[in-house]
C-alpha positions as CSV (number, residue, x, y, z in Angstrom):
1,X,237.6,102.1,88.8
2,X,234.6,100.1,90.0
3,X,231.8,99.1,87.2
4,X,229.2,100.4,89.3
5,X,230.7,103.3,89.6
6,X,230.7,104.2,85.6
7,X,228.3,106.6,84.1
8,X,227.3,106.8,80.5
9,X,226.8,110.2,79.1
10,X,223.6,110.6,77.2
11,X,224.4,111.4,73.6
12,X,224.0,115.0,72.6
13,X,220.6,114.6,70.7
14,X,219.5,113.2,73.8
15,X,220.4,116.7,75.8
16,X,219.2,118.8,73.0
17,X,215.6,116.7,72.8
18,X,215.9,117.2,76.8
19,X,216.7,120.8,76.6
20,X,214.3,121.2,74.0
21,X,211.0,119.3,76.1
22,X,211.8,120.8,79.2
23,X,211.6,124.8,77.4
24,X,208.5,123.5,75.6
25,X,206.2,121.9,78.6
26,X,207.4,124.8,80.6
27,X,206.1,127.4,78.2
28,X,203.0,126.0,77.7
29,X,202.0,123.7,80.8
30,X,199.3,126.3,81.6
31,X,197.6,126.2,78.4
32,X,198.0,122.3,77.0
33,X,196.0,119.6,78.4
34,X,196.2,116.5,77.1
35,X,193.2,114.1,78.0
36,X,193.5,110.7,76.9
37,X,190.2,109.2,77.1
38,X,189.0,110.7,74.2
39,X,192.3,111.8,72.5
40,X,191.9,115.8,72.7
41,X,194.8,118.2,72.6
42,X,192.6,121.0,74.3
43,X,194.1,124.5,74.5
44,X,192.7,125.8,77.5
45,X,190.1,127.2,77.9
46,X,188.5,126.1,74.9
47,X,190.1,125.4,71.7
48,X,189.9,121.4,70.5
49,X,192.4,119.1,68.4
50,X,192.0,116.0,67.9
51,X,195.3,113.7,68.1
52,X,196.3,110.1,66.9
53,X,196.5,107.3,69.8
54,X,200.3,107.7,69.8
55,X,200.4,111.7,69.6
56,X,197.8,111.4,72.4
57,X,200.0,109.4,74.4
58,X,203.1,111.2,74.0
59,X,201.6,114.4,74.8
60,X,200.2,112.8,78.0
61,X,203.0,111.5,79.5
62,X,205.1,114.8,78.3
63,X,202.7,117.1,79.9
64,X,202.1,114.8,83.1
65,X,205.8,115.2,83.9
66,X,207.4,112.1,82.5
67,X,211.5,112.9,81.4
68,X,212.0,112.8,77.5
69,X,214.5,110.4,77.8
70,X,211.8,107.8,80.0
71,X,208.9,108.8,77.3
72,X,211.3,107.7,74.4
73,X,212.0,104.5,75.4
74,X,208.6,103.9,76.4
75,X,207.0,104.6,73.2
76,X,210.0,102.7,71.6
77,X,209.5,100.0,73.5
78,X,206.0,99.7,73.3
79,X,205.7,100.3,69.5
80,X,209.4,98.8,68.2
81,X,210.4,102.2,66.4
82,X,214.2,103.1,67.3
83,X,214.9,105.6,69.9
84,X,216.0,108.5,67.4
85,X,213.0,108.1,65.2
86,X,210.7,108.3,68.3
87,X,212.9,111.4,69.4
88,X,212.6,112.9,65.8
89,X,208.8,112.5,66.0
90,X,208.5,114.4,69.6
91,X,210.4,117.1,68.5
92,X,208.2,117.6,65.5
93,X,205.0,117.0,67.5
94,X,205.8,120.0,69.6
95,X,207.2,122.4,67.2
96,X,203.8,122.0,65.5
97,X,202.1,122.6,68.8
98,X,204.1,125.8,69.3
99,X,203.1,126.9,65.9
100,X,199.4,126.0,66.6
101,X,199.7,127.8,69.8
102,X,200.8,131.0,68.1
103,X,198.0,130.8,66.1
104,X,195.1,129.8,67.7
105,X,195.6,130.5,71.3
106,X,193.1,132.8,73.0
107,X,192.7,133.5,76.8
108,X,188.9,134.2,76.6
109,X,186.7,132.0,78.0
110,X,183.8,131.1,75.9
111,X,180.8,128.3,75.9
112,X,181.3,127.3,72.8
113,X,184.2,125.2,71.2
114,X,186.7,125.8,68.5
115,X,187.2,122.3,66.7
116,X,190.4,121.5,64.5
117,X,189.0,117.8,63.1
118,X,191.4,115.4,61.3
119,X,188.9,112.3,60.6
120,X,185.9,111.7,62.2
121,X,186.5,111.7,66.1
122,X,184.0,112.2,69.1
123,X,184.5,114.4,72.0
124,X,183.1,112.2,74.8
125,X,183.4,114.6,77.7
126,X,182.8,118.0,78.4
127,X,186.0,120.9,77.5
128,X,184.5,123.7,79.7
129,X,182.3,123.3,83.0
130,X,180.7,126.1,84.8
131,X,179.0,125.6,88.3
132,X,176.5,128.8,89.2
133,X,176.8,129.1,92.9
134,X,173.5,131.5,93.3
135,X,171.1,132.9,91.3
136,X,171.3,136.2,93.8
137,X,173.0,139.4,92.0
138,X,173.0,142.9,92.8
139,X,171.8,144.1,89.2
140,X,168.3,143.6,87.5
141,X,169.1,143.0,84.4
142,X,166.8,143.4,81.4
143,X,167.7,140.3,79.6
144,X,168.8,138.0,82.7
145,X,169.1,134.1,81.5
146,X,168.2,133.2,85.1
147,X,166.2,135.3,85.6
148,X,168.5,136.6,88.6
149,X,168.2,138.0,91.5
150,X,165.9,135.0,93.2
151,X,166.2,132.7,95.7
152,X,167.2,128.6,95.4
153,X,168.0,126.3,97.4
154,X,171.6,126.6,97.4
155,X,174.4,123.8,98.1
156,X,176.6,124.6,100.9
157,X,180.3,124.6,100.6
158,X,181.1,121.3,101.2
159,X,178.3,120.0,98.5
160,X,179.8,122.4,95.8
161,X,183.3,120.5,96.9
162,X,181.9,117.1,96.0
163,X,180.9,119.2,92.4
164,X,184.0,120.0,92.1
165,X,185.5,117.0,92.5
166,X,183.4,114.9,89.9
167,X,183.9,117.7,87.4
168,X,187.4,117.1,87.5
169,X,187.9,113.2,88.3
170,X,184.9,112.1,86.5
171,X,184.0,114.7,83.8
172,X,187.8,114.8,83.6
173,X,187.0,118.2,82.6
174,X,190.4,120.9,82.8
175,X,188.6,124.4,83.1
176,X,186.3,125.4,85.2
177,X,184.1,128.5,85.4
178,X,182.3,129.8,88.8
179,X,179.1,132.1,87.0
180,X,175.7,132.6,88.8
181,X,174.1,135.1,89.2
182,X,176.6,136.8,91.0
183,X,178.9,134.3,92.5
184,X,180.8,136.6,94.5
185,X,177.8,136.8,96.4
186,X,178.8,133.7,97.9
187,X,180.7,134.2,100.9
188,X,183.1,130.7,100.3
189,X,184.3,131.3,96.6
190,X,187.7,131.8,97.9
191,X,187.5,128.6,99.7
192,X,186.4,126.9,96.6
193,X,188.5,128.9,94.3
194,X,191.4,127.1,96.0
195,X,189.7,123.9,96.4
196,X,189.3,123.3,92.6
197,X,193.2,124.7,92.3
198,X,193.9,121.9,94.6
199,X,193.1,119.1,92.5
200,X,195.1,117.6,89.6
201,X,199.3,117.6,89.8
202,X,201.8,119.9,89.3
203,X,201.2,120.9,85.8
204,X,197.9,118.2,85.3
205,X,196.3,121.4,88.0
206,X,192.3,122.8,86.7
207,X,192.3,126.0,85.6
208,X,189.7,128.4,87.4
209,X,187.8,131.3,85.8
210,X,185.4,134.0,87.0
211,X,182.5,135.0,85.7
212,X,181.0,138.3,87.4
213,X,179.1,142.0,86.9
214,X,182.6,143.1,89.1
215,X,180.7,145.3,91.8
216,X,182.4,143.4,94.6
217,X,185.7,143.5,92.6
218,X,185.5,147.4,92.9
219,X,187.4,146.5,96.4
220,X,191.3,145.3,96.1
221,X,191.3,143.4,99.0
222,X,188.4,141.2,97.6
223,X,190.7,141.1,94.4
224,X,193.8,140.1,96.4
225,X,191.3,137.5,98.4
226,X,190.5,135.9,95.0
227,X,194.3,135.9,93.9
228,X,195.5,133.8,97.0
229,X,192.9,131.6,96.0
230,X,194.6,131.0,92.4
231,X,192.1,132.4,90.5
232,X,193.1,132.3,87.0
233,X,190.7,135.0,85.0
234,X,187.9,136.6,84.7
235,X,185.3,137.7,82.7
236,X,183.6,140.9,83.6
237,X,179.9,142.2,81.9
238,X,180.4,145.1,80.6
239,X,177.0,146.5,79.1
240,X,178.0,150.0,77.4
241,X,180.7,152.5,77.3
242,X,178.9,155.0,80.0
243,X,177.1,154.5,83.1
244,X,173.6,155.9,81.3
245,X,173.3,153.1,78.9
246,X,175.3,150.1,81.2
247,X,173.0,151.3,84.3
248,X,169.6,151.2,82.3
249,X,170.5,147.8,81.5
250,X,171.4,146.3,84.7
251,X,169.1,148.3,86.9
252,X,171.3,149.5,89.1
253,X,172.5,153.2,89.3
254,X,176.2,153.2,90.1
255,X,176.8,150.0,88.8
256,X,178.8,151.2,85.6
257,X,181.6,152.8,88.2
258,X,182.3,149.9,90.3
259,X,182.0,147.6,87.2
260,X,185.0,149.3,85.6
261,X,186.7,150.1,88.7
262,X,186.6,146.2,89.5
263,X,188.2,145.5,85.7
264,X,190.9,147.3,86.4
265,X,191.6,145.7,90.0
266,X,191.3,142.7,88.1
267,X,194.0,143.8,85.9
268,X,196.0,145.1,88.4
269,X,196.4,142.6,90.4
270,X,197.6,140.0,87.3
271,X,194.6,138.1,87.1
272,X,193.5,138.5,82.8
273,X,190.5,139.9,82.6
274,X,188.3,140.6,79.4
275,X,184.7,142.4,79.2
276,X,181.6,140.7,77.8
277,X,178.5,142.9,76.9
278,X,174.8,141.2,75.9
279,X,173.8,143.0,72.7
280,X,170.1,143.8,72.9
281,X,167.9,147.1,71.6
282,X,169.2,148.8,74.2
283,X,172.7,149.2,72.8
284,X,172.8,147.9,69.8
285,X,173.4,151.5,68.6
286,X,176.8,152.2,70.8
287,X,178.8,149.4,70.5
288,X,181.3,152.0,68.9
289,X,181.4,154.1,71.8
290,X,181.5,150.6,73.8
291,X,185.1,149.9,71.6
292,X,186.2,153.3,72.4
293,X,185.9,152.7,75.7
294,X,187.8,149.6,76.1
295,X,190.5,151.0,73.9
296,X,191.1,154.4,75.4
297,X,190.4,154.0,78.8
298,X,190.6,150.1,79.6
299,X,193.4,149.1,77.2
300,X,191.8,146.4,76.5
301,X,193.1,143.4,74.7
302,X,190.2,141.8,73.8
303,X,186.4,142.0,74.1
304,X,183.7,139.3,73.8
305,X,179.5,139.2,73.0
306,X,176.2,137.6,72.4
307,X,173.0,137.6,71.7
308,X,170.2,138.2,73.9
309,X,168.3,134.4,74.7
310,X,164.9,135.0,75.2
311,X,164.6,133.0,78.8
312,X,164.1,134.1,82.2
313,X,163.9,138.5,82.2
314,X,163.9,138.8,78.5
315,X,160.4,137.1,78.5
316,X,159.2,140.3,79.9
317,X,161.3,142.4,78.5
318,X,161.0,143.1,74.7
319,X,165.1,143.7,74.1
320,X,166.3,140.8,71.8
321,X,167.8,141.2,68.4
322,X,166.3,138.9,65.8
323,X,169.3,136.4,64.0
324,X,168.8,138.5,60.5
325,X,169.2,141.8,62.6
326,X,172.5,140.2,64.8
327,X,173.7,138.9,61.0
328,X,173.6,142.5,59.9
329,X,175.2,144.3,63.0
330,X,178.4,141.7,63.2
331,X,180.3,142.2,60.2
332,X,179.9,146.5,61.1
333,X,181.3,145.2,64.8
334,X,184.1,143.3,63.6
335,X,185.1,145.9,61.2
336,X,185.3,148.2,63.6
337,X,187.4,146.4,66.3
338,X,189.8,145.7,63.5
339,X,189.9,149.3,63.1
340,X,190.4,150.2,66.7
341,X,193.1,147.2,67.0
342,X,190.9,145.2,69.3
343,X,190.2,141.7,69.3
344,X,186.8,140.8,68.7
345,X,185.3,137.3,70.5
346,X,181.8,135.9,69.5
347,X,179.7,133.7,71.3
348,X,176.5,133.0,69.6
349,X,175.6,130.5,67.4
350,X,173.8,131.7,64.6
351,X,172.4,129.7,61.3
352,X,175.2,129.8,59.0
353,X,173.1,130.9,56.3
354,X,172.1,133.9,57.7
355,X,175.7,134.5,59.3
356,X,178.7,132.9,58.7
357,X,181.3,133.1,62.0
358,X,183.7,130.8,59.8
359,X,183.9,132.9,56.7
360,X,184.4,136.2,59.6
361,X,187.4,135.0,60.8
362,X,185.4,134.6,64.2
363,X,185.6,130.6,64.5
364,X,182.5,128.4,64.2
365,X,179.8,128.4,66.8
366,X,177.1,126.1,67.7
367,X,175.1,124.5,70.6
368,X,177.5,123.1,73.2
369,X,174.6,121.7,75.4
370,X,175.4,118.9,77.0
371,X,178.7,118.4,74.5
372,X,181.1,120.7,75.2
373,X,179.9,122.4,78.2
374,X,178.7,120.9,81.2
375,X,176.5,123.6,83.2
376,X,175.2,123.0,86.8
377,X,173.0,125.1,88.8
378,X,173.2,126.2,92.6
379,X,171.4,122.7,93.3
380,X,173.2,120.3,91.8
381,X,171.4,120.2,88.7
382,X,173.4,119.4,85.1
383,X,171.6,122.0,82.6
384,X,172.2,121.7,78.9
385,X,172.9,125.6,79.2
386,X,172.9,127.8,82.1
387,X,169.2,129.2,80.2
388,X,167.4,126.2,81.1
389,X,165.7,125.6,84.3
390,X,165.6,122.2,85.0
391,X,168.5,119.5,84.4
392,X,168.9,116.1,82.8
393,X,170.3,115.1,86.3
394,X,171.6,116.2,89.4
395,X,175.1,115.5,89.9
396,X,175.5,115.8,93.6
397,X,173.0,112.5,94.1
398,X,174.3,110.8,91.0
399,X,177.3,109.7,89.2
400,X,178.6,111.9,86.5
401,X,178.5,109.0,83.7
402,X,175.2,108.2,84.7
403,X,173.7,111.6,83.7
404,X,176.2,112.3,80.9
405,X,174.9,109.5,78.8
406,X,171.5,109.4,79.3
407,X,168.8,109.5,76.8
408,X,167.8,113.1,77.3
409,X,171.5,114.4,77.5
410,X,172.1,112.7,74.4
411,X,169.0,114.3,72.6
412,X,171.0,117.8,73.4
413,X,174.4,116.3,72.3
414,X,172.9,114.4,69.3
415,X,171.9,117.7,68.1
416,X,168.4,116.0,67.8
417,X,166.7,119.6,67.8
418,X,167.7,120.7,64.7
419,X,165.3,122.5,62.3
420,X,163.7,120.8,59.8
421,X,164.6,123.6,57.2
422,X,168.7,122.8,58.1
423,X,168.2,118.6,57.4
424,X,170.5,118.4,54.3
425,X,172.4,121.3,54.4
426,X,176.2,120.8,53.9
427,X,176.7,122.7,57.1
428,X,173.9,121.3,59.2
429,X,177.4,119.7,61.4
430,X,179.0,122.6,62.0
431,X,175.8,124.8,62.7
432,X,173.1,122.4,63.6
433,X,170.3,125.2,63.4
434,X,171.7,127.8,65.9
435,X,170.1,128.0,69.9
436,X,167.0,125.8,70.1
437,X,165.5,127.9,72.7
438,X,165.4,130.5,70.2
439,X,163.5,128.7,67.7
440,X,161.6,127.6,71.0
441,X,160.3,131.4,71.1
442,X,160.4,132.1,67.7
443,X,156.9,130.8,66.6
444,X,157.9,129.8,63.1
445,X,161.2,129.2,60.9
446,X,160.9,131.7,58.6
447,X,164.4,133.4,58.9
448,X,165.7,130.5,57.6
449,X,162.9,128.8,55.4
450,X,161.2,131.5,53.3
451,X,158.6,128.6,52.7
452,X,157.7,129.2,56.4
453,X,155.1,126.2,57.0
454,X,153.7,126.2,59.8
455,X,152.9,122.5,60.2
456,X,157.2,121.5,60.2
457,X,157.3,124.1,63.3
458,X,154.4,122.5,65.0
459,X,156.1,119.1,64.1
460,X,159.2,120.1,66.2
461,X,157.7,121.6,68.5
462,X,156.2,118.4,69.8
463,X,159.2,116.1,69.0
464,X,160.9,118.9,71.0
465,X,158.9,118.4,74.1
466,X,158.6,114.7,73.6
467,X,162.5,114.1,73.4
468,X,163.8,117.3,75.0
469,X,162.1,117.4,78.3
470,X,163.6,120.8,79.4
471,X,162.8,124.2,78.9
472,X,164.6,127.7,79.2
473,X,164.1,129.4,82.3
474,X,160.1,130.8,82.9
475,X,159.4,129.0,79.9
């Protein structure tokens, strides 16, 4: 027999480590990305680990399709450790991300981030993005952020392209949302649906979310539209349990029935789909009957809320719950979707001393703007929420980095606003005073600093507008 013609079998660890990687990235490809630049392991859509540089680098090449075999004798290679060590290590790396999977994975999209820390490490880019394509909606919302429906100047299709395209090659950022208003309003979110599933690799692809009131949804073949496209989930608002409490709310008789009808088309059609609802005065009192409803006639999985922020309609409309009222109404909530067998999802930071989301089993919460979440409006402009009005750049005329690290973004992600009252708490990290725009229309600190002087409000007040710039929207 010719030499070249010799083969050498690969030893059976080798095929069982094989075996082994290629069940694992297979399982979880949709859910793991790896992004090296600042060392996160983020479960998609928005749970955070922080890795090692070699954990980091295993996981990459892993998840970006490299053979086991190839990744073990680069890492050998590169770091002098022999091959079956470096195999040993793998194998243990991703049994412990199956485990972590099992027990922290969650399909619900949500603006804030859940942070596992081992050490002190930074999160340099955004987790989650979210582009609003219109401020236009069919529903008049009491408590609308954006003050929705009205009229901008909105990008055209190829502009929101070039959006797209920087969120993911240079905010390197894995999960995308498309919010508004009502961006199925938009004639082209198809077309960009499938444009953002188009960029990446093979298992390195973005994953694309919905956010919508559902009305248009209420018709399959928009549904079926929206799953050639790729769409990935969706999150549907969900006001009340009946059409005379969710149609108060929106202002818009009839929207309750398409709303639901559209969840279930959703659902139908295998895209996941969960419900959000705004808790406000106006149905603070039948979130049970909300819970019913999911259960009995949505079979719902899970449901998520949050507070009211007083921006854009709430300013006129007196419908917000106070933090000490919300603190008093969650742990009667989460007993209660325990009860029913429903997951309950939280999204509203709220002072830790007045509510703990840790110590509720609900995960902790606190401002993402400009950190975790990067939030652009139908012009272009990068928000440090989707309640503010005006941006700290615009990222169709400029380059991502170039925004991102500015002085004013940094105030946000610096967590610069805090409260004076919070400035030595243990947990001032973790909770960092709550929503600033709350405390913007809160006119004192009281709920949390029973001393209540005025003159530390009137201090941040001005630091706020020196440092901060922008405002929520109508303020």
């Amino acid at each position: 027999m010719h030499p070249s013609t010799i083969t050498v079998s690969k030893p059976d660890w080798v095929k069982e480590l094989e075996a082994f990687v290629s069940e694992v990235i297979e399982r979880t490809s949709d859910y793991v990305w790896v992004r090296r630049e600042d060392r996160l392991l983020i479960l998609r859509p928005n749970t955070v680990h922080f890795l090692n540089e070699t954990a980091a680098e295993i996981l990459y090449l892993l998840y970006s399709g490299m053979n086991a075999r190839e990744v073990i004798k680069d890492i050998s290679s590169k770091y002098g450790v022999e091959e079956k060590v470096v195999a040993e290590d793998i194998k243990n790396l991703l049994k412990t991300l199956l485990s972590v999977l099992k027990r922290q994975y969650s399909p619900v999209m949500t603006p804030s981030l859940r942070k596992t820390s081992f050490g002190k490490h930074r999160i340099v880019y955004p987790v989650l993005s979210e582009i609003a394509l219109t401020y236009r909606c069919q529903n008049r919302c009491v408590f609308c952020y954006a003050s929705s429906p009205r009229e901008t100047n909105e990008l055209n299709t190829e502009q929101f392209k070039k959006i797209i395209w920087k969120t993911f090659h240079q905010a390197k950022c894995p999960t995308l949302s498309f919010t508004g208003g009502e961006p199925t309003l938009r004639e082209d979110l198809p077309e960009l649906i499938e444009y953002a599933k188009s960029l990446g690799e093979d298992k390195r692809r973005m994953r694309v979310n919905l956010i919508t009131n559902g009305i248009k949804c209420a018709k399959e073949e928009y549904v079926k539209a929206l799953v050639k496209a790729g769409l990935d989930s969706a999150q549907v608002s969900l006001e009340a349990g009946s059409a005379e409490i969710h149609d108060v709310i929106t202002g818009n008789n009839g929207s309750f029935n398409k709303t639901v009808r559209g969840v279930k088309n959703l659902r139908d059609a295998g895209i996941h789909v969960h419900t959000n609802t705004t808790i406000c005065s106006l149905n603070k009192d039948h979130i049970k009957g909300l819970i019913d409803f999911l259960v009995d006639e949505l079979n719902s999985e899970y449901f998520s809320a949050n507070m009211v922020i007083r921006t854009g309609t709430a300013l006129e409309n007196d419908v917000g719950l106070t933090y000490t009222e919300m603190g008093k109404l969650l742990p009667e909530i989460i007993s209660y979707s325990r009860d029913r067998g429903i997951k309950f999802v939280w999204y509203s930071p709220i002072p830790y001393c007045i509510f703990n989301p840790v110590a509720h089993g609900l995960g902790s919460k606190s401002c993402a703007a400009c950190h975790g979440l990067l939030s652009i409006s139908p012009e272009g402009e990068v928000l440090p929420c989707s309640s503010f009005s005006k941006g700290v750049g615009n990222i169709l005329k400029q380059e991502f980095e170039s925004i991102w690290f500015n002085k004013v973004a940094e105030y946000w992600r610096e967590k610069k606003f805090v409260p004076p009252p919070c400035k030595g708490c243990k947990l001032v990290d973790v909770c960092s005073g709550a929503c600033p725009l709350y405390w913007d229309s809160a006119g004192s600190f009281k709920e949390i600093n029973k001393g209540n002087s005025s003159f530390s409000y009137l201090l941040w007040r001005i630091e706020r507008r020196l440092f901060g710039k922008v405002f929520g929207v109508g303020k």
